[in-house]
C-alpha positions in Angstrom: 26.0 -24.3 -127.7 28.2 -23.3 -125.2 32.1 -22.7 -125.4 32.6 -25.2 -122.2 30.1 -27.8 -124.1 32.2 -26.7 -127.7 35.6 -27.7 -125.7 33.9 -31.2 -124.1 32.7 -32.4 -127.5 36.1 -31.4 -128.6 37.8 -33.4 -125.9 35.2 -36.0 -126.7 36.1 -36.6 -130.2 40.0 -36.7 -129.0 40.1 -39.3 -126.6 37.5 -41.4 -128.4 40.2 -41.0 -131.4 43.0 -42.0 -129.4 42.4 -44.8 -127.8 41.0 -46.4 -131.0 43.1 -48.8 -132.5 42.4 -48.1 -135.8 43.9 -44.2 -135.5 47.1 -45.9 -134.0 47.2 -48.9 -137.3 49.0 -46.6 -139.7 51.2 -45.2 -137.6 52.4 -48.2 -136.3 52.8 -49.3 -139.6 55.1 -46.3 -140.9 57.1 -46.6 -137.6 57.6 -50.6 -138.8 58.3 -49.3 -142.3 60.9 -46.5 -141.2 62.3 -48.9 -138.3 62.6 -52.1 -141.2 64.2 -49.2 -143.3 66.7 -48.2 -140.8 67.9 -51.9 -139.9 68.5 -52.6 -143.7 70.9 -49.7 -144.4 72.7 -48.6 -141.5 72.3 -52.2 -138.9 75.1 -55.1 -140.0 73.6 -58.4 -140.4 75.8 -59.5 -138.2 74.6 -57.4 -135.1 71.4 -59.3 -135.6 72.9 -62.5 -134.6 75.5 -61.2 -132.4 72.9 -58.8 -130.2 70.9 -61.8 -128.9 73.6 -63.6 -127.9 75.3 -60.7 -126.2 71.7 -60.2 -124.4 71.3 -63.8 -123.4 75.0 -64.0 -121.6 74.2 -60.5 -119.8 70.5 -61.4 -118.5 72.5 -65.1 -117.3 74.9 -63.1 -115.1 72.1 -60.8 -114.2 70.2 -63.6 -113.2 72.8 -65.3 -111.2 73.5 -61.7 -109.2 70.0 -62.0 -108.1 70.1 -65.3 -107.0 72.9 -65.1 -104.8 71.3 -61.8 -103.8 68.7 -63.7 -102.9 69.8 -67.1 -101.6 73.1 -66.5 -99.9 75.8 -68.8 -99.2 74.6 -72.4 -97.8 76.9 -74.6 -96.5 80.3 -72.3 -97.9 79.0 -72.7 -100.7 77.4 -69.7 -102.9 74.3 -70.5 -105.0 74.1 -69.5 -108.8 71.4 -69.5 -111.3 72.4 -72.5 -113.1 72.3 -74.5 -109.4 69.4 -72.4 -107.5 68.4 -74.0 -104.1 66.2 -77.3 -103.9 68.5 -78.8 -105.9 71.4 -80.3 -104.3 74.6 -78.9 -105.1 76.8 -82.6 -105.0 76.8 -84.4 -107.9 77.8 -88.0 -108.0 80.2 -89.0 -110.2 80.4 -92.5 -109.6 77.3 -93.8 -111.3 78.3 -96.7 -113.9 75.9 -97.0 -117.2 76.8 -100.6 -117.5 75.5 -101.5 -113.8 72.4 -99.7 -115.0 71.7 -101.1 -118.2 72.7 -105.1 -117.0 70.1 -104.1 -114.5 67.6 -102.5 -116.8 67.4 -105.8 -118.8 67.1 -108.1 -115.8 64.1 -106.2 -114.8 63.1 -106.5 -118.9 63.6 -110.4 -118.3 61.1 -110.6 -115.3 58.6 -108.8 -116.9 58.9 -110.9 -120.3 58.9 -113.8 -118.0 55.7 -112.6 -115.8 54.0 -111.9 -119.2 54.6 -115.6 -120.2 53.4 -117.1 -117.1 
């Protein structure tokens, strides 16, 4: 055998070892074991709760940079993530839940009254 076939075989045996997944199982698990490790001695609780929530308010405001990167301002008026375009900006205030629900049951009364006839 040659030493270029030696080297191939050797190469061979590498990659086929590599991209197995059961070479990579235990160390994935000692890098769990030593991570789980380092979170219980030197991580607060507290910084568990407290690292989402910081993560969640920074990827809101990086969300509404983009989207007044992205949709600029319409009508004066600048979009943001909570309000993204397609829906409209105005918002009516004057909508009265009594009006709808006398009118809700006087549609209830038809339909009762269709049902008995």
């Amino acid at each position: 055998m040659s030493f270029k076939e030696s080297l191939l075989e050797i190469f061979w045996i590498v990659k086929t070892c590599l991209t197995t997944f059961w070479f990579w199982l235990p160390i994935l698990i000692g890098l769990y074991v030593i991570v789980e490790v380092y979170m219980f001695v030197l991580i607060n609780p507290l910084s568990i709760l407290v690292l989402p929530a910081i993560i969640s308010v920074y990827a809101v405001l990086i969300e509404d940079k983009r989207a007044k990167a992205r949709y600029p301002e319409i009508g004066g008026k600048p979009r943001n993530a909570i309000r993204p375009p397609g829906i409209g900006s105005e918002f009516s205030s004057n909508w009265n839940a009594t009006e709808r629900v006398e009118e809700y049951l006087r549609v209830l009364e038809k339909k009762e009254e269709e049902d008995k006839s």
